[in-house]
C-alpha positions as CSV (number, residue, x, y, z in Angstrom):
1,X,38.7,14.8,-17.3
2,X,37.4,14.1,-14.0
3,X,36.6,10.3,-12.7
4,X,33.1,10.5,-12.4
5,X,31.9,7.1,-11.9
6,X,28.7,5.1,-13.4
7,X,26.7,2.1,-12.6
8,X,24.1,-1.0,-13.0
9,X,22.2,-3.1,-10.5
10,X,23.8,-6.1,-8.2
11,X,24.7,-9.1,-10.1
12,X,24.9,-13.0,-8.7
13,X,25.8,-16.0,-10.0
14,X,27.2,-19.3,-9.7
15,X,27.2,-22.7,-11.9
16,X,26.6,-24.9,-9.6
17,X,24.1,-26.4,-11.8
18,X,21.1,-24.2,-9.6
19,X,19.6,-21.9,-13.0
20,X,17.7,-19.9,-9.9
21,X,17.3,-15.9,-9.8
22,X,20.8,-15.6,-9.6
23,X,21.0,-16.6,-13.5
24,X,18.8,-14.4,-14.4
25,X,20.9,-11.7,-13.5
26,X,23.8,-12.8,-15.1
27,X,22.4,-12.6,-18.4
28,X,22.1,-8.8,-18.0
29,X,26.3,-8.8,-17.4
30,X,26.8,-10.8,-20.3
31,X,25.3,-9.1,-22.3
32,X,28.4,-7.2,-22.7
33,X,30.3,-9.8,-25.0
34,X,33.0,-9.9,-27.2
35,X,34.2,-11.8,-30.2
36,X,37.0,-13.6,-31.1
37,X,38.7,-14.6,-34.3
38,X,41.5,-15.7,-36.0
39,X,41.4,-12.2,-37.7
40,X,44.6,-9.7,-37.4
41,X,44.0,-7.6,-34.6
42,X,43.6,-4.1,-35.9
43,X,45.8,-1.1,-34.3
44,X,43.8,1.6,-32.9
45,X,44.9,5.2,-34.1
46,X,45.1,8.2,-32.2
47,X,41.6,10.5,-32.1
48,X,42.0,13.0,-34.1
49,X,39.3,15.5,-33.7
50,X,40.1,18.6,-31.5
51,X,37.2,19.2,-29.1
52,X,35.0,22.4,-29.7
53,X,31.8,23.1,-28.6
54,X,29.3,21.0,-31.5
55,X,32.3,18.0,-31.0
56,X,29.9,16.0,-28.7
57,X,27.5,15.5,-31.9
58,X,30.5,14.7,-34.3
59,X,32.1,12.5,-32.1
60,X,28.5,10.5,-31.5
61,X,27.9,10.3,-35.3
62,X,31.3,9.0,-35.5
63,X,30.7,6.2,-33.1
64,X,27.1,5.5,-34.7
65,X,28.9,5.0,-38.3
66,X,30.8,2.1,-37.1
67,X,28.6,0.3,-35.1
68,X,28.6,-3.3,-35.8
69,X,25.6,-4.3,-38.3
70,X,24.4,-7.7,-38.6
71,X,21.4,-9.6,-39.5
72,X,22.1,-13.1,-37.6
73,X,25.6,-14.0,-35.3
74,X,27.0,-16.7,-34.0
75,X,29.8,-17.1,-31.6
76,X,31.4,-19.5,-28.9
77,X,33.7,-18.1,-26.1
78,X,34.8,-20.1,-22.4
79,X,33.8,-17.9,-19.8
80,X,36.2,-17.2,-16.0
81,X,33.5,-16.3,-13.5
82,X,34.7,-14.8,-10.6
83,X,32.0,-14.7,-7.4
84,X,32.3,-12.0,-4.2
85,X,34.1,-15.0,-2.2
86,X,36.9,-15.1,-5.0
87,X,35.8,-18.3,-6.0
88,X,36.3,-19.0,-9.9
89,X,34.6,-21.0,-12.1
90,X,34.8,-22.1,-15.8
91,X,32.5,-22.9,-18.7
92,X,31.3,-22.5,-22.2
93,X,28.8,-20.7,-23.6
94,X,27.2,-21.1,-27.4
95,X,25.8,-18.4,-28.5
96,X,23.1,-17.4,-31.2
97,X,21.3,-13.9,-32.2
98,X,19.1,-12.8,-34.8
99,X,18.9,-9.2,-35.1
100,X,15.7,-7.6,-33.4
101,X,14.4,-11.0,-33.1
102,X,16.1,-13.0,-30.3
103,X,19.3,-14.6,-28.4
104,X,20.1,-17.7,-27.5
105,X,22.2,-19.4,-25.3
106,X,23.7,-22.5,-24.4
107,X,25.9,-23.2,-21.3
108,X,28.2,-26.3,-20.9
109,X,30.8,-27.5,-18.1
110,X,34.3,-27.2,-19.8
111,X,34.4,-30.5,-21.9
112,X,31.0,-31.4,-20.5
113,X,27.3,-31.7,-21.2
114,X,24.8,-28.8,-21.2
115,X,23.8,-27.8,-18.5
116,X,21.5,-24.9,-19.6
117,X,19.7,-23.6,-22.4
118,X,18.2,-20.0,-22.5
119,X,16.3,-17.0,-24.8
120,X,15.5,-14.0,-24.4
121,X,13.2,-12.3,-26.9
122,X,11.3,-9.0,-26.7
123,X,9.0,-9.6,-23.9
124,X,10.5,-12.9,-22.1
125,X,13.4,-15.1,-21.1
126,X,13.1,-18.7,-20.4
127,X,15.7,-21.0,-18.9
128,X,15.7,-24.6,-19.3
129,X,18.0,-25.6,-16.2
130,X,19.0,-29.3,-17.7
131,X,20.4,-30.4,-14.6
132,X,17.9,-30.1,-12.4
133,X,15.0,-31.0,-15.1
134,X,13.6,-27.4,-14.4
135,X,12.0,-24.6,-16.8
136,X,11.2,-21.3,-15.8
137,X,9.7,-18.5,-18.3
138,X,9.9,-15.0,-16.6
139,X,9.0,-11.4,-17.9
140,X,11.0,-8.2,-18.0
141,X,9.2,-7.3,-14.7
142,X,10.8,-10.2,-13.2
143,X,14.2,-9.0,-14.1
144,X,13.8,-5.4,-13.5
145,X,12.9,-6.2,-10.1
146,X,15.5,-8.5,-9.0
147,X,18.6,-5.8,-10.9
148,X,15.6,-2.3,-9.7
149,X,16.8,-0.9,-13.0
150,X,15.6,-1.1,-16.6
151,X,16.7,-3.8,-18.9
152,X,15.7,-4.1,-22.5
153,X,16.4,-6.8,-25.3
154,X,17.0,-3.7,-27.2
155,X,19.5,-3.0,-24.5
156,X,21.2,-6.4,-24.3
157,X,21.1,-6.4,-28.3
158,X,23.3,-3.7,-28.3
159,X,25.8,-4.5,-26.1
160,X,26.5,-7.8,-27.3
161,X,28.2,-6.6,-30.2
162,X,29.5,-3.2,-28.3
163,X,27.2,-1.0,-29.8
164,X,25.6,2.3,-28.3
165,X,22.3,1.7,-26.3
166,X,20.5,4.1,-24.4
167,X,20.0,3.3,-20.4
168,X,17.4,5.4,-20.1
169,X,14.9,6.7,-22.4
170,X,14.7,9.9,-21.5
171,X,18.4,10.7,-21.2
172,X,20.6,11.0,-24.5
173,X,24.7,12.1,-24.4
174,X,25.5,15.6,-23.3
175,X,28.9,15.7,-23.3
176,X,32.4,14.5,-24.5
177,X,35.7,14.6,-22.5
178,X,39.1,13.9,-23.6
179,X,41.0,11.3,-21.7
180,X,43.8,10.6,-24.3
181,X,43.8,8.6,-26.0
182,X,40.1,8.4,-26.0
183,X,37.0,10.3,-26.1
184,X,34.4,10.5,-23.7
185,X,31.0,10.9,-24.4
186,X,28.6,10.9,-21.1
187,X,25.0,11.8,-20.3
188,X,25.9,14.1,-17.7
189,X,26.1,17.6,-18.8
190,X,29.3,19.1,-18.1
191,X,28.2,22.0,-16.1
192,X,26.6,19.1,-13.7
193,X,29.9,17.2,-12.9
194,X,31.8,19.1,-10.4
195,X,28.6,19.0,-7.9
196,X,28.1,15.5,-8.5
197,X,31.4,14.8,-8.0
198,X,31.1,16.8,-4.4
199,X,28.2,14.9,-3.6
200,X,25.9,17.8,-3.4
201,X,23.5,17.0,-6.2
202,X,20.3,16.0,-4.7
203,X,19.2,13.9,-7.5
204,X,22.2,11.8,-8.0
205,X,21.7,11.3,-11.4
206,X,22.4,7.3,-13.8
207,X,25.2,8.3,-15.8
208,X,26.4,6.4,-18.7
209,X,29.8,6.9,-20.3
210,X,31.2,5.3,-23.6
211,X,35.0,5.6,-23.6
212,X,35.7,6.0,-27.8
213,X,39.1,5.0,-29.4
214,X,40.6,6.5,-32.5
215,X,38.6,4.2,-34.4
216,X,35.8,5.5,-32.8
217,X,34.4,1.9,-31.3
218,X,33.5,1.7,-27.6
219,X,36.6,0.7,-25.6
220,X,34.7,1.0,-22.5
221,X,31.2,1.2,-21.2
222,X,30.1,2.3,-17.7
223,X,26.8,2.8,-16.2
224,X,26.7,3.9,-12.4
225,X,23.8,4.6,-10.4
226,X,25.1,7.2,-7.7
227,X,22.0,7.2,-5.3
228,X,22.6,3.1,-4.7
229,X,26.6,3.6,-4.7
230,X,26.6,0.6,-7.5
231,X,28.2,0.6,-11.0
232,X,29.4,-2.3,-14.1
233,X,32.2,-1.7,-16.1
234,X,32.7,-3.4,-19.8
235,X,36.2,-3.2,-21.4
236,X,37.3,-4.3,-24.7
237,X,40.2,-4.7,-26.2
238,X,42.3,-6.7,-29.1
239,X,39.6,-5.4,-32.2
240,X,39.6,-7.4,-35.4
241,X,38.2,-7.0,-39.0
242,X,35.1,-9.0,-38.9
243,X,33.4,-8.4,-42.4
244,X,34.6,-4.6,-42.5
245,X,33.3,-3.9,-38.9
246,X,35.4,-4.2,-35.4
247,X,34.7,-6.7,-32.7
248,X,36.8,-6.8,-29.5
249,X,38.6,-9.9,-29.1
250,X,38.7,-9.5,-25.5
251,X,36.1,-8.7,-22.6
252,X,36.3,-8.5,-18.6
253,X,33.0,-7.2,-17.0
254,X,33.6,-6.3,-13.4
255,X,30.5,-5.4,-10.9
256,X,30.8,-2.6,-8.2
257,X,31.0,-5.1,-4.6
258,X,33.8,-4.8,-1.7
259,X,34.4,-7.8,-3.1
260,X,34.4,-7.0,-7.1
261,X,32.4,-9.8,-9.3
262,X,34.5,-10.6,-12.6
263,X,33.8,-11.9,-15.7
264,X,36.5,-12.9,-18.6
265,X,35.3,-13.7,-21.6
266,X,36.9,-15.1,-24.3
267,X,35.8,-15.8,-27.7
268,X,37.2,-18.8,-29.8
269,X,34.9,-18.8,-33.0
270,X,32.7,-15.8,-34.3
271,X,30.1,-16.7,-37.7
272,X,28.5,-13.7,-38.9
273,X,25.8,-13.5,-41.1
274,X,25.0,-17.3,-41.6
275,X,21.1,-18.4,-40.9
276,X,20.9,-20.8,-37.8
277,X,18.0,-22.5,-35.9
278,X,17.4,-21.6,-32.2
279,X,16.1,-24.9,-30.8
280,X,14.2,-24.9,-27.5
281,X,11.9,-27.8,-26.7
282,X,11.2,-28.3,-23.2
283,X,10.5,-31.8,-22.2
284,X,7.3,-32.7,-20.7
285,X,8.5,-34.1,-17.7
286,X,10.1,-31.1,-16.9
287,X,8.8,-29.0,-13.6
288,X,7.4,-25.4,-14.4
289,X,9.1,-23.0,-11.8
C-alpha cells in the first residue's frame, strides 16, 4: 500500500493556566482518547478476510459491528503535552459523556486544584478558566475558524471512544488497502492515489484513513488535508474488554509541525454506563470573555 498521507487543522496549547484560543483547539485533539483499565489486555488476531472487489463494504460493516456503544462514560487519564518548542507539560483531566447529549471536562495540575472546567454540547463549548476567574461560551463557528476545518460534537463523540466518524459529509470510504497486519479503509478512491501521490491532482483532496486490526477496531486514524500540507494522527494500542466492547488502553496524538505537537494520554480509571451529573456553575464575579 502506498503512504498516502492525511490531515486536520493546526493545533496550540499550553497550561499555563491562560484557557485562551489556544484551548479551544486542543479540545478538537483530544477528542481522540483512550481508556484504561485494570482489564486483561486482549491480543489482536490476524485479519482474515482476503481482499476482493465488494471487501471495502465487508470490511466497513465489520468495523461498524464493533464500535463501542454506550449510553453515559466516565473516565480519568494524566495527560504528557508536548508543545512545538519541546517543552512538556503534565496534568489530569476528568472526564464525563452522555451519549448524543454532551462532554465534560475537568483539568487539574498533577496533585493540584482545577484549573479548568469545560463542555461541549451540540451547538457550543464553554470554558470556565478557574485560574484566571474567566468564562468564555463560543460557537462551532468560533472553532471552525480558528482549526478552518469542520468540527462536529458528533465528530468529537466518535472519536472519544475510537469509533468511525465521517470528516466530511459528503465523502464516505472508497477504498481498503492491506498493510498487514491491518486493513485500510480510506476515502480516496484507489484509481485517485497514484496522482495524488505525484502531486498532480488539482484538487488535493481531505482524506481520511482508518487503519483496522484483526479485531476490526481502529488502530489508527488519520486525517490530512493536502492543499494546507497539515495532517493529525491518533494511535491506539493495548485494547481491553470493557463490557464486551474494546477500548485502547493507550493513546499518543501527534500534529503535522517541523516541530511535531504530542499528546500521551493515559487512562487510569474507565466507568461505563453509570449515570453522573455534569456540574457547571459559573460564578458571578466571573469576567465574560
Amino acid at each position: 500500500m502506498s503512504n498516502h498521507q492525511a490531515c486536520f487543522g493546526p493545533v496550540s496549547f499550553r497550561i499555563a493556566f491562560n484557557f485562551n484560543a489556544r484551548f479551544v483547539l486542543l479540545l478538537s485533539c483530544l477528542a481522540f482518547f483512550s481508556c484504561k483499565t485494570t482489564k486483561k489486555v486482549v491480543e489482536i488476531p490476524s485479519v482474515q478476510v482476503k481482499l476482493k472487489g465488494a471487501d471495502v463494504i465487508q470490511v466497513f460493516d465489520s468495523m461498524v459491528v464493533n464500535q463501542f456503544e454506550f449510553s453515559y462514560l466516565a473516565a480519568k487519564a494524566t495527560v504528557d503535552y508536548t508543545d512545538k518548542t519541546g517543552e512538556t507539560q503534565s496534568f489530569d483531566v476528568n472526564m464525563r459523556m452522555r451519549y448524543d447529549s454532551a462532554i465534560w471536562i475537568s483539568i487539574t495540575p498533577l496533585l493540584g486544584i482545577e484549573v479548568a472546567r469545560v463542555i461541549i454540547n451540540h451547538d457550543s463549548l464553554m470554558i470556565m478558566d478557574r485560574v484566571h476567574k474567566t468564562f468564555m461560551a463560543r460557537d462551532y463557528a468560533y472553532l471552525e475558524e480558528m482549526l478552518k476545518t469542520t468540527v462536529t460534537f458528533e465528530m468529537i463523540q466518535a472519536v472519544v471512544v475510537g469509533n468511525y466518524f465521517t470528516y466530511q459529509r459528503a465523502d464516505k470510504i472508497r477504498s481498503v488497502y492491506e498493510d498487514e497486519p491491518y486493513f485500510i479503509l480510506s476515502t480516496l478512491n484507489k484509481r485517485r492515489v497514484k496522482r495524488v501521490l505525484e502531486e498532480k491532482d488539482p484538487s488535493k483532496p481531505v482524506i481520511q484513513d482508518f487503519w483496522i486490526d484483526g479485531n476490526f477496531r481502529i488502530a489508527k486514524s488519520k486525517i490530512t488535508d493536502e492543499r494546507l500540507d497539515r495532517w493529525v494522527e491518533a494511535s491506539y494500542k493495548n485494547f481491553t474488554d470493557v463490557g464486551g466492547k474494546l477500548f485502547p488502553n493507550d493513546l499518543v496524538v501527534t500534529i503535522s509541525a517541523a516541530t511535531p505537537t504530542i499528546i500521551k494520554i493515559a487512562y487510569n480509571k474507565l466507568t461505563p454506563d453509570e449515570s453522573f451529573t455534569m456540574p457547571f456553575t459559573v460564578p458571578e464575579k466571573y469576567e465574560r470573555k
